[in-house]
N, C-alpha and C positions, 0 to 999 in steps of 0.2 A: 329250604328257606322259602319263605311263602312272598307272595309278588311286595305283599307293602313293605317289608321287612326288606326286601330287596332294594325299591327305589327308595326306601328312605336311606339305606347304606350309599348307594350312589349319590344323592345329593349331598350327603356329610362330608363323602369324599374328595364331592367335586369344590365343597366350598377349603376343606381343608387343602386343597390341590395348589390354591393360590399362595403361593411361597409367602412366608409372615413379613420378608424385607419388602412387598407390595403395598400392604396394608396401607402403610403411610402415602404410598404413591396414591394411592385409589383413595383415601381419603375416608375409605368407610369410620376410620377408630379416630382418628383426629377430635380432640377436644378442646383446641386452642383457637380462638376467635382472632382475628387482627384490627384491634380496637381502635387502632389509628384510621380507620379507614371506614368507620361508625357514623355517621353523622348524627348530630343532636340539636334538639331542639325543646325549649325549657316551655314548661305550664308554668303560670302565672298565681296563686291563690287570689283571689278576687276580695278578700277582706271585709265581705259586707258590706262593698259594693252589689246594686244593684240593676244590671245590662239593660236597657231598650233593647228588644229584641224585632227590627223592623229590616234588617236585611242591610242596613247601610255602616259601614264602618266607621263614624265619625264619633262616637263616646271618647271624652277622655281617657280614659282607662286605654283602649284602644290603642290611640294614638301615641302612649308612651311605653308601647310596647314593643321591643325592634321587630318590625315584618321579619319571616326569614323564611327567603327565595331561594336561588340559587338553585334552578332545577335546571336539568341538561335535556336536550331532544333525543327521543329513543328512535323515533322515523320522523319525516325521511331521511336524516340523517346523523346517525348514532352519537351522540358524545358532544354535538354541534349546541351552540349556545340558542335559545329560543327564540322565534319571534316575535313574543309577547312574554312579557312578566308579571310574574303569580307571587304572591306575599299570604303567608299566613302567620297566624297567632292564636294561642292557645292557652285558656285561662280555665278553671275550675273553682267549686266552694264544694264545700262538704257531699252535696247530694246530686253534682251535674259536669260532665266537663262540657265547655264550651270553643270551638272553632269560629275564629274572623278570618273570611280570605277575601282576596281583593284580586282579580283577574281584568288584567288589564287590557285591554283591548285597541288597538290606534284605529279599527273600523266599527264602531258599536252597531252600526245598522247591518251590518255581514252576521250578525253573531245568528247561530240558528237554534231557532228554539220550535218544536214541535210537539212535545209531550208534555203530558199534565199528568195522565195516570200514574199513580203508585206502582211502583214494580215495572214501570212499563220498559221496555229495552229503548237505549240511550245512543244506539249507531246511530241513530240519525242529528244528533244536538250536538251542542257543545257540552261539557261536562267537568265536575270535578271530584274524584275519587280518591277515597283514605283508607285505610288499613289498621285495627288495633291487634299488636298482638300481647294481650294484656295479659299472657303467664311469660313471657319471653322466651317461648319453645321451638320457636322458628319453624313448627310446624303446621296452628292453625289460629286463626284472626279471625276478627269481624270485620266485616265489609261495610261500605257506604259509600251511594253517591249520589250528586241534586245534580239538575241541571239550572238557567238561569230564570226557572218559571218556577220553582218551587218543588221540582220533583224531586218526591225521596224513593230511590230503590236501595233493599240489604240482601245480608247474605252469609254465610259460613262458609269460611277457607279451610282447605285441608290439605294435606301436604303425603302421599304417598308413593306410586307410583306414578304420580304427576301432579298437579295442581288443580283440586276440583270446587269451586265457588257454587253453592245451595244457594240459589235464590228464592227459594221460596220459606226460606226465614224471614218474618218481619219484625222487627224489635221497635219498640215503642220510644220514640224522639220526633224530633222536632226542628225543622230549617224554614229560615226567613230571605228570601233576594228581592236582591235591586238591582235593574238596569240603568248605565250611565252615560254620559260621554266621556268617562274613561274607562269603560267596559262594564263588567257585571260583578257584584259581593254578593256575601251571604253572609248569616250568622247561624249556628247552629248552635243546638242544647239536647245532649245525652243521658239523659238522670245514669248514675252508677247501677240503679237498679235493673237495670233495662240489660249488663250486659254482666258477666263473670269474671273476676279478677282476682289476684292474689295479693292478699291486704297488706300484708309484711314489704311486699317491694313499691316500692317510690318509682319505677321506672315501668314502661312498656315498651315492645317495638312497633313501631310507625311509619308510613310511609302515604305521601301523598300523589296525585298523578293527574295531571289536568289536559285535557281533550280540546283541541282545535278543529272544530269539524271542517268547515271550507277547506284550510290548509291540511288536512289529513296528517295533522300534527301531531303526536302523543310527547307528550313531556314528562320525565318523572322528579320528584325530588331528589331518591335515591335508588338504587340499581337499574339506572339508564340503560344498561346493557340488553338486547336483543333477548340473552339466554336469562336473563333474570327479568325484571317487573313488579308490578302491585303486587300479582297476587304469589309471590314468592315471598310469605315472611323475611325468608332465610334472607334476604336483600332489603329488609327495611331498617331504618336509624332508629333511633331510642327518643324517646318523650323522658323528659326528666321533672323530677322537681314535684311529683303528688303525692299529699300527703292530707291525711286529716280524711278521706272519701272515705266513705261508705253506703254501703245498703238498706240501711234502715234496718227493722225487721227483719227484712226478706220474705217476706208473705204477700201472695198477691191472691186473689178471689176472683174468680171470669166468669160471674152468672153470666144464664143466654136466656132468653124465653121465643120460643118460636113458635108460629099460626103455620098450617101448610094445607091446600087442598088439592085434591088429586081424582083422575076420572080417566078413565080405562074399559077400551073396546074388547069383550069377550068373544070370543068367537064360539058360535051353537049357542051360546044361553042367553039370555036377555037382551043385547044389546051395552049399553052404556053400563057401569057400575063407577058410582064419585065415595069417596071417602073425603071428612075432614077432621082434623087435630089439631089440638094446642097442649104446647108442652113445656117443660123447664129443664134444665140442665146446669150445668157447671164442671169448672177448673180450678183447683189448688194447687199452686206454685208457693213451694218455700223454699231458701238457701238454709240449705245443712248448714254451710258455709258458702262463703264466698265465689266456692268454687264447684263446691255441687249440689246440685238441685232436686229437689223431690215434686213430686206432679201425681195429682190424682186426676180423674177425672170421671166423671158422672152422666150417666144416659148425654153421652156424645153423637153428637150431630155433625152432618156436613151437607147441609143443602148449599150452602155458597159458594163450594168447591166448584171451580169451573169445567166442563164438559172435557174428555178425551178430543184430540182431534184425528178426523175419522180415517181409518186404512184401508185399505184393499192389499190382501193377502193372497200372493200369488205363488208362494214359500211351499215347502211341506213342513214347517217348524212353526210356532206360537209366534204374536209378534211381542214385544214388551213394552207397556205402556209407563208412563214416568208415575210416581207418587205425587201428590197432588194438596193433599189432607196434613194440615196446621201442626194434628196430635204427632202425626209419624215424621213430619220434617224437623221437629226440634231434636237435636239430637243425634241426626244419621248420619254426620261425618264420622263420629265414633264407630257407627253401628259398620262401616263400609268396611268390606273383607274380600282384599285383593281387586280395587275397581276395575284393572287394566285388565281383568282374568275373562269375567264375565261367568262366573264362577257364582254366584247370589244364596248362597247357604241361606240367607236372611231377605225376602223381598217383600216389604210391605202391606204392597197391596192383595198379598194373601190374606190378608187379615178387613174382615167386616166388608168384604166384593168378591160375588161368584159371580166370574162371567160377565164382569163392570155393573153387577148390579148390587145396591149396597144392602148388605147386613143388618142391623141393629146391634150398635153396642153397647151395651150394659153398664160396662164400667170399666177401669184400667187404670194400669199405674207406674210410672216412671222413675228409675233417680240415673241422672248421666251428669256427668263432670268427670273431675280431676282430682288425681291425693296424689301430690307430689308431682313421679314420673307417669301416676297410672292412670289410666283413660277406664274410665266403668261407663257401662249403658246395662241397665236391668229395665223390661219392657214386661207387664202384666194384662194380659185383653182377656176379655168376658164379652161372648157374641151372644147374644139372644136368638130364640124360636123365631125362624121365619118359613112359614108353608110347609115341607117335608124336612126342610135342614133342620137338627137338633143343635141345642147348644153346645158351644165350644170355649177354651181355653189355649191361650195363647202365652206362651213363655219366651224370651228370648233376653240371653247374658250376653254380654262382649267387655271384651277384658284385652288391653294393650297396653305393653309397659313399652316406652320410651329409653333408647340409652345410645351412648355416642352420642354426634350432635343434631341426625336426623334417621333415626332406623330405630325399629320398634320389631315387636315380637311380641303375636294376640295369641286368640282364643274365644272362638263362640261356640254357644250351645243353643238348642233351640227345642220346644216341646210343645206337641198341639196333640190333645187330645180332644176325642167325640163322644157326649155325653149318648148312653144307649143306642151305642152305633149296631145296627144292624147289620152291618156287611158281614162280622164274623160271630154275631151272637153275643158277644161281651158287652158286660155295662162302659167300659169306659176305652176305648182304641189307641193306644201312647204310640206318638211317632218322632222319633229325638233323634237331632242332626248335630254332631259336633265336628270340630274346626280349627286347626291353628295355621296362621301366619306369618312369615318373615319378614321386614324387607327392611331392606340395608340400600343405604341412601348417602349422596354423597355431592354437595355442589359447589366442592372445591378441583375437581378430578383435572389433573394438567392445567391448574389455573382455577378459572371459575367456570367450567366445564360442569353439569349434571350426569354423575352415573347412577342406575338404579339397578339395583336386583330386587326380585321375590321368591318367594317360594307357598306354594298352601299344599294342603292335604284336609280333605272335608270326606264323611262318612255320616252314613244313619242306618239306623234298625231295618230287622224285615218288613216290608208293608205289612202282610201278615203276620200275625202269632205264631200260626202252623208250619210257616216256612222257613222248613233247616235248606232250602235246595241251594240258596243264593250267599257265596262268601262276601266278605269283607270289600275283597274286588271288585266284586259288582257292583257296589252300593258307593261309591266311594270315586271322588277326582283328585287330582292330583297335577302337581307341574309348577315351572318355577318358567323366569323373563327377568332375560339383561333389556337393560332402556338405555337409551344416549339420548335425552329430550333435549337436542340443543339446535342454537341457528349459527351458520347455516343449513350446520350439516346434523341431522337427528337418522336414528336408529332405532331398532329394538328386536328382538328374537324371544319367540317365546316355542313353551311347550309344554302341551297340557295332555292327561288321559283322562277319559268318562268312561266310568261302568256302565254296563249292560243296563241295572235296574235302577241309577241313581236317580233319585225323586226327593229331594229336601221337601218336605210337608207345610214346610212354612219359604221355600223359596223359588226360581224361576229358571226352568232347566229349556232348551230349545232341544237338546240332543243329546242323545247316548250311546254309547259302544265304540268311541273312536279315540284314536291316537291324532293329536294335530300340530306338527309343526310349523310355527309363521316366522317366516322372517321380511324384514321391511327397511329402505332403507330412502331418504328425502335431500333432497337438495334442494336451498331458499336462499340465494342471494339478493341485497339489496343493492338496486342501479343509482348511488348516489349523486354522480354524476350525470345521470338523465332526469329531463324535463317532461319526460311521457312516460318511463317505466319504473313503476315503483318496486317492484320485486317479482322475479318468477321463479315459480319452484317444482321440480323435478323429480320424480321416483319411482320405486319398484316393488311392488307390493307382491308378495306370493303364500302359498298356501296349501300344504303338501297334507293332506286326513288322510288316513287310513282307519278298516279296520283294529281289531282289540288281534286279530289274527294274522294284522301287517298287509289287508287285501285293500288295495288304492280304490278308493270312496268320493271324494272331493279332491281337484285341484285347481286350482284359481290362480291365475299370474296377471297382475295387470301393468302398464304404464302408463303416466302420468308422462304424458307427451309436453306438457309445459302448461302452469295455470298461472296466468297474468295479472298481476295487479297493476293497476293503472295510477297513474297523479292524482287523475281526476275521481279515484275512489269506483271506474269501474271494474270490472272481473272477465275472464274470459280462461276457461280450459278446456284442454283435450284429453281424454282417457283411452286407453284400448283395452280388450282383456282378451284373454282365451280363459274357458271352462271345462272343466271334465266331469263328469258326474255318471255315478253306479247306482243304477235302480238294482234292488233287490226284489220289489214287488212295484203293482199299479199305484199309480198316483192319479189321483183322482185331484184334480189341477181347484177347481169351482165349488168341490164339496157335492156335485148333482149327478153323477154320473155321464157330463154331457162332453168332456173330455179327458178322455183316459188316456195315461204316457206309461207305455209299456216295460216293464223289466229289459234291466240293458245298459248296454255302454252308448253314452253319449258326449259329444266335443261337438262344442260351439265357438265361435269368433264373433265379437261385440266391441263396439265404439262407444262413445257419451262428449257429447259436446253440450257445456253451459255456459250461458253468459249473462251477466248483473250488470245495474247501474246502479250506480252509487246513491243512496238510500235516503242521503239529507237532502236529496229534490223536494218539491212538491209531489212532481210524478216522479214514479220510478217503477221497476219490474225487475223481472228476469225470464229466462228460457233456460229449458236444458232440453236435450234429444238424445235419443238411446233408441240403439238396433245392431240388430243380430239374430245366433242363432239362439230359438229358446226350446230344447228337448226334441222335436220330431220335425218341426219348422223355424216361425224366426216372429221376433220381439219388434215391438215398435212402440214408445213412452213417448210422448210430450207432456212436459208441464210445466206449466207459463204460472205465474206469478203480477200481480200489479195492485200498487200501494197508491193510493191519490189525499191528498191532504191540503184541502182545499183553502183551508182558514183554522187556523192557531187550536186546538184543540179538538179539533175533526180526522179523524184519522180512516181512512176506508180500506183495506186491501181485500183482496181477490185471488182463487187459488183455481187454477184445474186443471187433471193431471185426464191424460187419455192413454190407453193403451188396448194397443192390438196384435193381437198373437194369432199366427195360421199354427196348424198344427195338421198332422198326419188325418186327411178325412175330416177334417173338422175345424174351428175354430171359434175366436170371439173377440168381444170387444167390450170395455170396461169404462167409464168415465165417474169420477169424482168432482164435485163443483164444492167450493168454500167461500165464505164470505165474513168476513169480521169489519164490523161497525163498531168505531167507539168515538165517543162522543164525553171531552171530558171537560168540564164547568170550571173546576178548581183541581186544585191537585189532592184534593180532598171529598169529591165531587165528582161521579163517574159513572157513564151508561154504557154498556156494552152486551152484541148481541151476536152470537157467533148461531149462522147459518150453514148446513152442510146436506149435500146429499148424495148418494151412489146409486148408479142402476145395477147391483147386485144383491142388494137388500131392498133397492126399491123404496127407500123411508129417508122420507125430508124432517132433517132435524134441525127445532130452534134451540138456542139457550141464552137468554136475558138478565143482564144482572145489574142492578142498581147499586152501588157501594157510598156511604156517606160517612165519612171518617169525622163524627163530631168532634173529638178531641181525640189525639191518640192512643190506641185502649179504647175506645168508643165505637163502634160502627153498628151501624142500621144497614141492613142487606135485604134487598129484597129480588127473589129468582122466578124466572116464570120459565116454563119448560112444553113445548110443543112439536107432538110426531107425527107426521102424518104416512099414509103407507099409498105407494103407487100399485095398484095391482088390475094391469089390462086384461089379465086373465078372465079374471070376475069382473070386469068392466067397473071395476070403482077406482075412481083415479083421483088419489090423493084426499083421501079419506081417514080421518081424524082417530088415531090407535091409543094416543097418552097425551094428556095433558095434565100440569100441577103449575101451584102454585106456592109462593113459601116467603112469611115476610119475619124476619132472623135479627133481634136486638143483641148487642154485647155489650156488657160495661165492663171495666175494670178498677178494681180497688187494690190499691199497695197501701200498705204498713211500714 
């Protein structure tokens, strides 16, 4: 019997292993909801009435509608009635739904407001956050939230082995506030088209949640409880009462026209070389249905995408950088296979960026939604000639059906070939990666307790054509994880195998040839009773690799000595770890040769002490410190943080991280500086300038971006991008390698 034949029989068995009188207990099969325990709250049809939409709640219309409040405090103290009261209301007409809330305030000059960007994170404000789950599948929603200055950020929820919110979905709507002396409203307006929905049912799931910064208050309307929340569909109440909505059409058109100019230092031949262009593109957006969507797109751009921020790699494994790019965010909660795995059969930014530099791409094409129980994403790229790289083709499928009331069971494939790849002599290189997943899901378990299982198994072809030498084994992971994500007490154990040669062609692998089992376990209680400690929580992280031949590789045990949250919103923790680590060969630490760690058994002992202030100051920061042993000597990190914000719409922080390493005969020392400037007008209205630099590359990088949200669907971007290179070698110091420039129009038309 051959090894996959083998672990797939032992997982059949171990899942059959759990007696059938469990099921119920564990909750996996349960299809029965307890409806008494729902909360509901009615849409209004608006009748050709027509809304002021200026942020203040006083329309008649409004007014004769019952608020409905009733939210309970989730911290600091769970179940406890609020200190302030929240009312909303919720009306619609054929092509928009619309939200009135009213947030009350008995201090309005306390309330804190600091952000105006789009997207920009809301730790620092007061806030008020909602949930559509408009198939009622309890497993993914849309996200949104404003603060009392008009900020809009969104998002996509998903629901697998945990709860993962994409914010860098942005959907096209529209929020209007007002500050009062009986706190802050808004009104908001959603067009139907903006988001997916299933036209037959009258009903979605919903759920509200409104943020008291000063007071470090969270409230929610529904699933107050610690182990549930927002972003837990599976704990939101129901919207009732829509009917008549629709999409129009469902056609949308997103021409772009972009100007860019660019100039770049050669080194040995001439000096300077400037290129400039202007060019055209576009997006086609149509609903098949209501529910799923077709997307082309055309010589696609992304100069507005904003810059990586910079690392220092002190690893012998890759680091992984997030996706970033508009085309590949719509979409990838479907696309996500086994998030908790770190498993990435599928990782985007293999596609049109070698080495973070971008591609050109051609052309591409989309259709992701839902038919019924079933989740489809079909992904089509076309990368053009750029210097030696030849063109390419990009294919990726993902297929997950839905059943019970939160477990699902996928499948993806993936296929990149290379137009006259010369590696092996063939006109065309096929490299195809397929994939299925489990996972069974449960957040009813001994109450309303979350249990999770998974399971995957991912494989792909030989890199080569010629190569019969490498089995199925090699090429191929494998492994399943129990989770308990709950407070106070969370868990999880997982366990995974990597083959020798696995390389998904279109995904993102750190390591291969190991066996790794984790298990993990946390303690979080809340001090509701104390006036100084809001919660500390406690645990044990460990991490037992071996080789494929059972030879101990990695082991990792740490403790979480206790990490403190305070009243007052500061932070304070203690880590310790020990380390073990098996060199098979040198590691060449820098990439220079300038410190080598020789083959060998290595154990070290390490600390980490961090501590924050709480974020809605003006000023605020943090520190962390870390030391130990690192391979032949010992570790030393600082990295400080500090955010200043001086006046309403000025935001400044500050980042630099230091590290110093002795090592056997040798050592060094590393430093990274950041700086982000933004500077935002309106909440429509936005300059931002992210600064960085490392003395290991030596290159001071800017990145500039101007964003003007004419009307939602509308934006003018304009990027400026500047590198300079330190090199005292050659005695030129900071001396000009790239610079460009790029001014980026978008409109949008719906049908």
């Amino acid at each position: 019997m051959n090894f996959q034949n083998h672990f797939t029989k032992i997982m059949i068995n171990a899942i059959y292993q759990i007696p059938i009188y469990l099921i119920p207990v564990l909750g996996f099969g349960q299809d029965m909801d307890n409806e008494n325990d729902v909360k509901e709250i009615n849409g209004y049809s608006l009748n050709g009435i027509e809304l002021r939409m200026d942020g203040i709640v006083d329309e008649e219309f409004w007014t004769t509608i019952p608020g409905n409040g009733n939210f309970l405090m989730q911290e600091p103290k769970e179940g406890a009635e609020p200190t302030e009261q929240t009312e909303v209301r919720i009306a619609f007409d054929s092509q928009n739904i619309y939200i009135a809330v009213v947030c009350y305030d008995s201090s309005p000059s306390d309330i804190k407001t600091f952000q105006k960007k789009r997207d920009a994170p809301l730790e620092t404000d007061d806030r008020f956050r909602w949930i559509f789950d408009t198939f009622m599948d309890k497993r993914s929603a849309y996200f949104f939230e404003i603060n009392p200055l008009g900020l809009r950020g969104d998002g996509l929820i998903s629901s697998g082995q945990g709860q993962t919110l994409n914010k860098d979905w942005d959907g096209i709507w529209n929020a209007w506030t007002y500050i009062g002396d009986f706190g802050w409203s808004a009104e908001i307006k959603i067009p139907f088209r903006s988001i997916n929905f299933d036209p037959k049912s009258d009903i979605w799931g919903i759920n509200f949640q409104r943020t008291i910064r000063r007071k470090n208050e969270e409230q929610l309307w529904t699933g107050h409880r610690r182990n549930q929340g927002l972003l837990r569909p599976q704990n939101a109440g129901i919207l009732t009462g829509l009917v008549g909505h629709s999409q129009g059409l469902g056609l949308e058109i997103v021409p772009y026209g972009i100007t860019q100019y660019s100039k770049e230092y050669n080194e040995g031949k001439d000096g300077y070389s400037s290129t400039s262009s202007a060019d055209l593109g576009f997006d086609i957006n149509y609903n098949i249905t209501s529910q799923l969507k077709a997307s082309i797109t055309y010589n696609t751009d992304f100069a507005q995408t904003e810059v990586d921020n910079r690392q220092i790699n002190l690893t012998r494994f890759p680091l992984r950088f997030p996706e970033k790019r508009d085309f590949f965010l719509e979409g990838s909660s479907i696309l996500q296979f086994a998030p908790s795995s770190n498993v990435d059969p599928y990782f985007s930014r293999r596609i049109g960026l070698v080495k973070g530099l971008p591609i050109p791409i051609k052309y591409g094409g989309r259709l992701i939604g839902n038919i019924g129980k079933s989740n489809i994403a079909l992904l089509h790229v076309r990368t053009g000639r750029e210097g030696e790289l030849n063109p390419e083709n990009f294919s990726v499928a993902r297929y997950t059906r839905n059943f019970w009331k939160e477990s699902s069971i996928g499948l993806i494939y993936t296929h990149r070939s290379t137009e006259d790849d010369i590696l092996f002599g063939n006109p065309i290189q096929d490299r195809k990666t397929w994939g299925t997943d489990l996972n069974l899901s449960t957040s009813e378990f001994l109450g309303d307790n979350t249990l999770q299982f998974s399971a995957f198994f991912v494989a792909h072809n030989p890199a080569s054509p010629f190569d019969n030498s490498t089995s199925i084994s090699d090429r191929s992971v494998r492994g399943f994880r129990f989770n308990f994500p709950n407070q106070p007490w969370s868990a999880w154990v997982s366990y995974r195998e990597f083959g020798d040669e696995y390389d998904p062609a279109i995904g993102f692998n750190q390591r291969n040839g190991f066996k790794r089992l984790q298990p993990a376990i946390n303690y979080a209680p809340l001090f509701e009773k104390s006036s100084f400690i809001r919660e500390i929580e406690w645990g044990i992280y460990y991490e037992y690799l071996t080789s494929l031949e059972n030879k101990l590789l990695t082991e990792n045990l740490r403790f979480n000595l206790g990490t403190i949250r305070f009243e007052s919103g500061d932070n304070l923790g203690v880590e310790v770890s020990r380390n073990f680590e098996f060199l098979n060969e040198e590691f060449d630490i820098l990439g220079d040769s300038t410190v080598i760690v020789a083959p060998g058994e290595y154990v070290n002992w390490g600390y980490e002490i961090q501590a924050s202030s709480a974020s809605f100051r003006k000023v605020s920061g943090s520190i962390g410190y870390e030391a130990g042993g690192f391979w032949t000597g010992n570790i030393t990190s600082l990295v400080m943080g500090l955010t200043i914000r001086p006046a309403l719409g000025i935001n400044l922080s500050s980042g630099y991280t230091h590290t110093q390493v002795s090592a056997e005969n040798s050592g060094f020392s590393t430093n990274l500086f950041q700086i982000d400037l933004g500077l935002d007008f309106t909440p429509d209205i936005s300059l931002s300038s992210n600064i960085q630099f490392d003395d290991i590359s030596d290159v001071l990088g800017t990145n500039t971006r101007f964003r003007w949200i004419i009307t939602p669907g509308t934006d003018i971007f304009f990027v400026y991008n500047h590198n300079w290179l330190n090199d005292p070698i050659l005695n030129r110091r900071l001396f000009t390698t790239q610079q460009g420039a790029a001014m980026k129009a978008v409109y949008t038309y719906r049908f």
